[in-house]
MARDRENKOL-330367 format. One record per atom (N, C-alpha, C): residue number from 1; residue in one letter; atom name; x, y, z. Coordinates in Angstrom, 2 decimals. Each point is the difference from the previous one (the first is absolute). Layout:
% residues N
> NUM|A|CA|X|Y|Z
...
This chain:
% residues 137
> 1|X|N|0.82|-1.19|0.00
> 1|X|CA|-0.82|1.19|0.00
> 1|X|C|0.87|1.25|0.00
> 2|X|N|1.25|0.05|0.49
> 2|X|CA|0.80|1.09|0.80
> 2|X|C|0.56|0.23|-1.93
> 3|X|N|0.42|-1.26|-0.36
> 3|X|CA|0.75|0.24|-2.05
> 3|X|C|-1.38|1.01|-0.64
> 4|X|N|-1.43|-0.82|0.16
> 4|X|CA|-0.91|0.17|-1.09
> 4|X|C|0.03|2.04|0.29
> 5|X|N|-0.51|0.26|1.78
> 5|X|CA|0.23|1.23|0.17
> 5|X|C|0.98|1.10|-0.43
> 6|X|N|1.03|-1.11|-0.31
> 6|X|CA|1.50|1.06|-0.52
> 6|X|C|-0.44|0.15|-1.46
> 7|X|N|0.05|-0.81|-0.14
> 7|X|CA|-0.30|0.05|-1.87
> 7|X|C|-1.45|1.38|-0.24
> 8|X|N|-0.82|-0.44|0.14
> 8|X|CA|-1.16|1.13|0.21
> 8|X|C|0.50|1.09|0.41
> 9|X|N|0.55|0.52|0.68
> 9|X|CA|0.35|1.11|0.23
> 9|X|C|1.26|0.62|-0.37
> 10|X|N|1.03|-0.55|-0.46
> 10|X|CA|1.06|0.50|-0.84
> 10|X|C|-0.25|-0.23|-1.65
> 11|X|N|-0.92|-0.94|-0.51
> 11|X|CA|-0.19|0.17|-1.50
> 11|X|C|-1.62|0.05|-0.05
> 12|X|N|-0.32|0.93|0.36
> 12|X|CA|-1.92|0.08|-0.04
> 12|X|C|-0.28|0.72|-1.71
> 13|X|N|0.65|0.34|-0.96
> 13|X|CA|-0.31|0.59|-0.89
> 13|X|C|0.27|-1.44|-1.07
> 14|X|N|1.18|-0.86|-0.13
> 14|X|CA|0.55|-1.32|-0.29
> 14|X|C|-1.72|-0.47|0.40
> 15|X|N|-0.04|-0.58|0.77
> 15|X|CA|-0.84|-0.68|-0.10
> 15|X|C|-1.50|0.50|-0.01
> 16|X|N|-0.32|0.91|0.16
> 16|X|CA|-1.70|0.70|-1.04
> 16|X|C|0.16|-0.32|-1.03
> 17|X|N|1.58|0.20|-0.53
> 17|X|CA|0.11|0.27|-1.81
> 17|X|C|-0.22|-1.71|-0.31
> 18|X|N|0.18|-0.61|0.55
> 18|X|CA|0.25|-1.44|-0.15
> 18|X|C|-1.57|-0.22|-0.29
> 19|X|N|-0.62|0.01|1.03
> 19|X|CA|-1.19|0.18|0.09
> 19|X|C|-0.97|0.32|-1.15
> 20|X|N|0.56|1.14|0.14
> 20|X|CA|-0.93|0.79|-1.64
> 20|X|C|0.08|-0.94|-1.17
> 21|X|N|1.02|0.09|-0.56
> 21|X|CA|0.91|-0.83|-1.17
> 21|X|C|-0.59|-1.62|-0.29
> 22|X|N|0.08|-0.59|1.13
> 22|X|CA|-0.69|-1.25|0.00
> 22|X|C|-1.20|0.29|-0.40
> 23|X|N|-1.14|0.96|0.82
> 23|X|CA|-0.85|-0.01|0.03
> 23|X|C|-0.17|0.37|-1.92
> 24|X|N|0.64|0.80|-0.33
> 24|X|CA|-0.43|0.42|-1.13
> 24|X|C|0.49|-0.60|-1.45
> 25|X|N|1.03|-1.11|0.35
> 25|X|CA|0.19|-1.11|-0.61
> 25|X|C|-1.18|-1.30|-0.24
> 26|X|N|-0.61|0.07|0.81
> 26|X|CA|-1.12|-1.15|-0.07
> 26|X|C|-1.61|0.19|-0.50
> 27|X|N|0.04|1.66|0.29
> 27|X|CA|-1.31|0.38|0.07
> 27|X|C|-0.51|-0.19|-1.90
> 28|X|N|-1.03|0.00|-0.24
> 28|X|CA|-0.36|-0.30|-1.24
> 28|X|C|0.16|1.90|-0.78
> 29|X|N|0.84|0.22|-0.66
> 29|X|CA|-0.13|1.31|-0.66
> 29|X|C|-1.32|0.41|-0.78
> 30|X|N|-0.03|1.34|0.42
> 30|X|CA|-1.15|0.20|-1.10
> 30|X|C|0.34|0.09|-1.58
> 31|X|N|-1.06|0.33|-0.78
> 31|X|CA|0.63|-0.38|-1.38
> 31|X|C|0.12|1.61|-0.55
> 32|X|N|1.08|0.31|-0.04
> 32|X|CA|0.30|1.68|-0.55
> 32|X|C|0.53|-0.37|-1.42
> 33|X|N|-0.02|1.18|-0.74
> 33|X|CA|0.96|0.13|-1.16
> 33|X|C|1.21|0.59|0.46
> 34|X|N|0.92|-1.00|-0.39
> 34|X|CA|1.64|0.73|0.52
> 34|X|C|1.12|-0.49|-1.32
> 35|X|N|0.56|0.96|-0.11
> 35|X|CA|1.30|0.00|-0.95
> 35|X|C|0.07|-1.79|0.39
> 36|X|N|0.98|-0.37|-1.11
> 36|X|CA|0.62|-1.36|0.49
> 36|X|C|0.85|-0.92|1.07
> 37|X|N|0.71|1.04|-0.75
> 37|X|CA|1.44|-0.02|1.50
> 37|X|C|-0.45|0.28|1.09
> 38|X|N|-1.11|1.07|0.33
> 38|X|CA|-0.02|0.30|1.26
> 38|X|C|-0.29|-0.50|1.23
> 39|X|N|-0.04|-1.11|-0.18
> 39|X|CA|-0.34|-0.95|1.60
> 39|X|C|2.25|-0.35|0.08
> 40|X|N|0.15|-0.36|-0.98
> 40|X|CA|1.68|0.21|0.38
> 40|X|C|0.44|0.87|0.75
> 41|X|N|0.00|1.11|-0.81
> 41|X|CA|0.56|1.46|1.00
> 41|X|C|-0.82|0.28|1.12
> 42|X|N|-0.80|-0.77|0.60
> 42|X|CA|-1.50|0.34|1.28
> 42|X|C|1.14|-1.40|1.21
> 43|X|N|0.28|-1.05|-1.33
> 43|X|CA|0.56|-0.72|1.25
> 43|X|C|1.88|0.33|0.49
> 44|X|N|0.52|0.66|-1.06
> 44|X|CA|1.25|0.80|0.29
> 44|X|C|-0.41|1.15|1.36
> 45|X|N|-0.66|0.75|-0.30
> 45|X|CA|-0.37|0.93|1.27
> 45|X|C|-0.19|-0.53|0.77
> 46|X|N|-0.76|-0.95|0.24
> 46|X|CA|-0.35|-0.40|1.26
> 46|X|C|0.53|-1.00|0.79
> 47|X|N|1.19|-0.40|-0.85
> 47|X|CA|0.84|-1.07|1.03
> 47|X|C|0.96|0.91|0.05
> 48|X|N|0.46|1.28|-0.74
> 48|X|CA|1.10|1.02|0.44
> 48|X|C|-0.35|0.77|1.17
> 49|X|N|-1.28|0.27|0.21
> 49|X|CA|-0.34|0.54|1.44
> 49|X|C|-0.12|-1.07|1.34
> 50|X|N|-0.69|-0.91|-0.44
> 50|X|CA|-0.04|-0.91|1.09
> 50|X|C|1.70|-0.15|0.26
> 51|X|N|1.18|-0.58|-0.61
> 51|X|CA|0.89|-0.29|0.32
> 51|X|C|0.95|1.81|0.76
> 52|X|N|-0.37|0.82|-1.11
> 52|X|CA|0.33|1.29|0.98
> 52|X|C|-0.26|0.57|1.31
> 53|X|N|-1.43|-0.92|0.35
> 53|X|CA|-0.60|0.39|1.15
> 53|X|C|0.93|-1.36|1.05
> 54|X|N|0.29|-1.01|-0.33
> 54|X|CA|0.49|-0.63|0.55
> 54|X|C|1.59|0.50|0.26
> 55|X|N|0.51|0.34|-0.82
> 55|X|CA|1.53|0.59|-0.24
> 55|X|C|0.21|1.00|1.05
> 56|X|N|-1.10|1.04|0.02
> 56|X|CA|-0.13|1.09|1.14
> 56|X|C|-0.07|-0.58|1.81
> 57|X|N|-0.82|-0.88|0.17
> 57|X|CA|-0.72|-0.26|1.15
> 57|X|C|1.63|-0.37|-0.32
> 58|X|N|0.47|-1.22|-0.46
> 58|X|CA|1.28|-0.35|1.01
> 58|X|C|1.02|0.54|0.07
> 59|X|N|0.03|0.95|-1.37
> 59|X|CA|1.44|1.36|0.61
> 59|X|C|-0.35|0.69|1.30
> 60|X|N|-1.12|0.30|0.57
> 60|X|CA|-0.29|0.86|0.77
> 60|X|C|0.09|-0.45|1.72
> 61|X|N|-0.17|-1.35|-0.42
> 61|X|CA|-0.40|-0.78|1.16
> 61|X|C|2.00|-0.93|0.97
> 62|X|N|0.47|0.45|-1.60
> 62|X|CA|1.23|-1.04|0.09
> 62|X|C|1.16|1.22|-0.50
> 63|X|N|0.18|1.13|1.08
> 63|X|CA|1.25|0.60|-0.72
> 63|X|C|1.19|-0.47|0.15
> 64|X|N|1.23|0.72|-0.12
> 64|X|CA|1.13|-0.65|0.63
> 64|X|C|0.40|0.74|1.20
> 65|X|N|0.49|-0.56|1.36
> 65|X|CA|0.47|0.83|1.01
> 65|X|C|0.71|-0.83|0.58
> 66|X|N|1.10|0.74|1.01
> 66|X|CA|0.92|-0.52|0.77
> 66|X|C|-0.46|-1.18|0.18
> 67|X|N|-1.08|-0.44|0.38
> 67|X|CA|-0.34|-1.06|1.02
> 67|X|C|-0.90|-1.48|-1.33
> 68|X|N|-0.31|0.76|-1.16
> 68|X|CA|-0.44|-1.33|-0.52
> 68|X|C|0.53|0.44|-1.54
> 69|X|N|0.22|-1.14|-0.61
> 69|X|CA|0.39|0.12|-1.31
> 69|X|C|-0.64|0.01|-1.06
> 70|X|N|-0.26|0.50|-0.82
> 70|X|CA|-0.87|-0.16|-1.12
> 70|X|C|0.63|-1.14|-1.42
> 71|X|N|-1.15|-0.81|-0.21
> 71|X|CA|0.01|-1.37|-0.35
> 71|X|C|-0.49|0.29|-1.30
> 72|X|N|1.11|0.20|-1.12
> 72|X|CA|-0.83|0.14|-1.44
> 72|X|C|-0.44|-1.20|-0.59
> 73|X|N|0.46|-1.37|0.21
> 73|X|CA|-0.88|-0.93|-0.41
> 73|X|C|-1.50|-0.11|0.78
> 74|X|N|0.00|0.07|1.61
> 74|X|CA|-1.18|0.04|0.44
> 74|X|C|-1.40|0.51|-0.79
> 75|X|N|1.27|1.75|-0.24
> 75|X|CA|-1.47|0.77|-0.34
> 75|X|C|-0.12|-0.59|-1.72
> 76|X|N|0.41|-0.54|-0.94
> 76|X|CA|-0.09|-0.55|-1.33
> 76|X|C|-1.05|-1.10|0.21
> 77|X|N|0.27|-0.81|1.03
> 77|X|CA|-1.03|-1.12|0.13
> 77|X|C|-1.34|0.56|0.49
> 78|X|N|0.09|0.95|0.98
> 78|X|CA|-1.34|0.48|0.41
> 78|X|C|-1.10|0.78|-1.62
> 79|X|N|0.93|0.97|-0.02
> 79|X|CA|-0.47|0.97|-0.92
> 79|X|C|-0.45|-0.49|-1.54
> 80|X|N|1.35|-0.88|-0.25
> 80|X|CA|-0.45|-0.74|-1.33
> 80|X|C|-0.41|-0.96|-0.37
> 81|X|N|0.56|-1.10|0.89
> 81|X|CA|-0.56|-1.03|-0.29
> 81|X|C|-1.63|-0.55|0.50
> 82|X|N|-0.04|0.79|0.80
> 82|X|CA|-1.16|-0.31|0.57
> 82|X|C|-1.36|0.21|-1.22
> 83|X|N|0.30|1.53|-0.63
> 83|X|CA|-1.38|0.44|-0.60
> 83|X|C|0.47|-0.87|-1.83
> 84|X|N|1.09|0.07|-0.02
> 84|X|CA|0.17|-1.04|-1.67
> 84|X|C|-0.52|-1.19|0.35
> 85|X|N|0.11|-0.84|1.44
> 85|X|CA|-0.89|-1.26|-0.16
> 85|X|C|-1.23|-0.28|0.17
> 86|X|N|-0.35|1.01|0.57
> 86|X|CA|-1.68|0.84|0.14
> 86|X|C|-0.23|0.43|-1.44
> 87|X|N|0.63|0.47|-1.15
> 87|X|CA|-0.69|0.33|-1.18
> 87|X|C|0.00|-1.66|-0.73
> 88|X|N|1.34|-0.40|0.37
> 88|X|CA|0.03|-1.15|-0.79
> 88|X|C|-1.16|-1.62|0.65
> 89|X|N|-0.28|0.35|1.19
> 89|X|CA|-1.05|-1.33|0.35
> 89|X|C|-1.54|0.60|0.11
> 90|X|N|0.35|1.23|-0.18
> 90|X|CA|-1.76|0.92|-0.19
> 90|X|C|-0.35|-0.55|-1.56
> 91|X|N|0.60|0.21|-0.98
> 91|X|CA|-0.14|0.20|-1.96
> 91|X|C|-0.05|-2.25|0.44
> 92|X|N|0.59|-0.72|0.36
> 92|X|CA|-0.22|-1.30|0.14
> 92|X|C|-1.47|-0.14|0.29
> 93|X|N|0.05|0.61|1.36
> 93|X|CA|-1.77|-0.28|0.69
> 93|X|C|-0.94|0.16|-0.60
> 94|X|N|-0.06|1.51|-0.79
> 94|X|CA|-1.26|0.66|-0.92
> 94|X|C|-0.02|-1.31|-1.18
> 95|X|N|0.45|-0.55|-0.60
> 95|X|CA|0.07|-1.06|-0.47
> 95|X|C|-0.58|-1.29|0.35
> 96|X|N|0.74|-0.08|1.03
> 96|X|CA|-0.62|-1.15|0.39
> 96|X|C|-1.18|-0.45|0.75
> 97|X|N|-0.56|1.16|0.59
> 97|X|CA|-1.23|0.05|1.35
> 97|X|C|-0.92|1.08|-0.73
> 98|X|N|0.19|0.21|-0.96
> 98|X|CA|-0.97|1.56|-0.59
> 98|X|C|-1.01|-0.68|-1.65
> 99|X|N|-0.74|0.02|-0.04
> 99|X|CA|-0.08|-0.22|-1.71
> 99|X|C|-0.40|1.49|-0.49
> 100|X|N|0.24|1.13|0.50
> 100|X|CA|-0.28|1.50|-0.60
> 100|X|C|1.22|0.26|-0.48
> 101|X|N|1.41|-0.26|0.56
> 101|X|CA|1.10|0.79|-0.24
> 101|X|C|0.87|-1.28|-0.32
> 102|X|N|1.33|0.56|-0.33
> 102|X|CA|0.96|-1.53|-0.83
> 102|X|C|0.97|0.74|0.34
> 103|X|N|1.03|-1.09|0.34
> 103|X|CA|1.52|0.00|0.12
> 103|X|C|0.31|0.56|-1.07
> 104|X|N|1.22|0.96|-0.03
> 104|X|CA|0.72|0.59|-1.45
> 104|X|C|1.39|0.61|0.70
> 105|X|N|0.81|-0.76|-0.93
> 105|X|CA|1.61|0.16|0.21
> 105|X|C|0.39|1.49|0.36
> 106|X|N|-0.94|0.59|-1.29
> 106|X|CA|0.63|1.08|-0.16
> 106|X|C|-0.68|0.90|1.13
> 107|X|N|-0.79|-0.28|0.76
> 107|X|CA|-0.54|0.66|1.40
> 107|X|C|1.04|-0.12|1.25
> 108|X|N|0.68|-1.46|-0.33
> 108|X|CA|0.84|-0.11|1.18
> 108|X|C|1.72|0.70|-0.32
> 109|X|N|-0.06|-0.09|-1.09
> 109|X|CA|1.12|0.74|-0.92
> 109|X|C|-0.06|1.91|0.51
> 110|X|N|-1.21|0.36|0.09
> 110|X|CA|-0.12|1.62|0.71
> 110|X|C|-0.05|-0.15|0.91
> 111|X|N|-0.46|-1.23|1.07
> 111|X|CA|-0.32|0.11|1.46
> 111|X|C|1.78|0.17|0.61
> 112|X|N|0.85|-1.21|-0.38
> 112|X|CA|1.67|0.20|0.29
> 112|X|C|0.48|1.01|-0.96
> 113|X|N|-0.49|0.61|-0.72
> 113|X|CA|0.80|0.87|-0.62
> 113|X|C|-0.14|1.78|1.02
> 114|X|N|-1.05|-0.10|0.77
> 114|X|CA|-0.51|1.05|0.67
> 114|X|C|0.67|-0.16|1.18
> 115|X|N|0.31|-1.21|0.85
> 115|X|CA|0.37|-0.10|0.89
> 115|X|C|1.56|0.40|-0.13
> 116|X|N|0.48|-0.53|-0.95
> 116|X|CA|1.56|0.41|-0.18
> 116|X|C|-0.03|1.42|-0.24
> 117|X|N|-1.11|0.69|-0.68
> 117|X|CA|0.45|1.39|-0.39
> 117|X|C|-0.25|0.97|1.25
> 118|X|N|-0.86|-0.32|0.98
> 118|X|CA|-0.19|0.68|1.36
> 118|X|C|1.45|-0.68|0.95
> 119|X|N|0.28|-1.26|0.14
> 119|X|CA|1.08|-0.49|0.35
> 119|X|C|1.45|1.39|-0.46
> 120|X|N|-0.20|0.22|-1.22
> 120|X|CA|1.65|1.10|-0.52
> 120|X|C|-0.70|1.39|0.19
> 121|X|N|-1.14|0.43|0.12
> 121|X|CA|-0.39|1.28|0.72
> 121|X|C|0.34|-0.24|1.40
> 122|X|N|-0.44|-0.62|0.56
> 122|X|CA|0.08|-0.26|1.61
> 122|X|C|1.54|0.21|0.59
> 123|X|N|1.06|-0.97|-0.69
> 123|X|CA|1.07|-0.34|0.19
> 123|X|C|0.97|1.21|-0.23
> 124|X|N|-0.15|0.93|-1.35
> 124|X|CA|0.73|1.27|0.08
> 124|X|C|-0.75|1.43|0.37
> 125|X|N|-1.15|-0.24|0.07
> 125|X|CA|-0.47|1.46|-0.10
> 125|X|C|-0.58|0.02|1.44
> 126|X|N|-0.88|-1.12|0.96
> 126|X|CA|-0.64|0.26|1.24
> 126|X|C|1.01|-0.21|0.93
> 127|X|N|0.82|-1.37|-0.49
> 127|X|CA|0.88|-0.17|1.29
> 127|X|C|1.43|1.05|0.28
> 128|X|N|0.04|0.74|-1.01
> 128|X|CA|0.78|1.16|0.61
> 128|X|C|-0.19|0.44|0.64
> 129|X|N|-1.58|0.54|-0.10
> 129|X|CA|-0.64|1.73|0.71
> 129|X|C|-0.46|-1.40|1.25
> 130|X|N|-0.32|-1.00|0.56
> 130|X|CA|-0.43|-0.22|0.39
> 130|X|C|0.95|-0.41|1.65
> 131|X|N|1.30|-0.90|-0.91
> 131|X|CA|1.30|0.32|0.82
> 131|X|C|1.33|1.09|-0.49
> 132|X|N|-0.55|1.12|0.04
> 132|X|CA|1.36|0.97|0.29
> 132|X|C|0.07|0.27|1.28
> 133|X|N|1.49|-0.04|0.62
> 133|X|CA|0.13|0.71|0.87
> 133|X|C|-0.59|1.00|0.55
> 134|X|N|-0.19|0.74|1.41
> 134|X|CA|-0.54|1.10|0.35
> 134|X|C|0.85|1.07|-0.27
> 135|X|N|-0.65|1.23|-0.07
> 135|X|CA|0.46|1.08|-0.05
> 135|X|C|1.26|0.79|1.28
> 136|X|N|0.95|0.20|0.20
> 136|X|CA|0.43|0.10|0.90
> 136|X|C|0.23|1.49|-0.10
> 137|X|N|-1.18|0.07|1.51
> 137|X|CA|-0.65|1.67|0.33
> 137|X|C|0.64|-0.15|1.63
């Protein structure tokens, strides 16, 4: 109970988004007119935020200081691998448990392609501002 509490309260945005995503992976879509591609670039965004939102919670949660070290494989397994095997066993499931929606490569092909591209935002652009040094006032 004391883990499930930690988790909830140091990644509460990680897991809504988790939440959502599933939820909106399964749900039956309505039927719109949309460009072609565009459920591609819908699933690029949205595994680049989910994994950004994950990237954040654990820079923020996990800096580096005297007293603990910061673990760049840790945060790779948390941040990335977690939501690429979440795109990649979500695009399996809709397949297999759904007859509205179908597995497609090229869905899971944007789902890890989003995660890696929030993964190289995260890695040079948040975790700077996120661990720089303090200002010495």
């Amino acid at each position: 109970m004391k883990q499930l509490s930690y988790y909830l309260h140091t990644y509460p945005f990680s897991i809504l988004l988790v939440i959502i995503v599933l939820t909106l992976s399964f749900i039956k879509p309505p039927e719109v007119e949309t460009p072609d591609d565009m459920d591609k670039w819908i699933h690029l965004a949205m595994y680049t935020f989910l994994s950004g939102i994950f990237w954040f919670e654990y820079l923020r949660s996990h800096t580096p200081t005297v007293d603990s070290v910061f673990r760049p494989v840790r945060a790779f397994l948390f941040a990335t691998l977690i939501p690429a095997l979440l795109g990649i066993l979500t695009e399996y499931l809709q397949g297999l448990l759904t007859d509205y929606r179908t597995a497609d490569v090229y869905d899971v092909v944007m789902n890890v392609a989003g995660v890696f591209l929030a993964g190289l935002l995260a890695w040079f652009g948040l975790r700077p501002y996120l661990h720089r040094p303090p200002d010495p006032d």
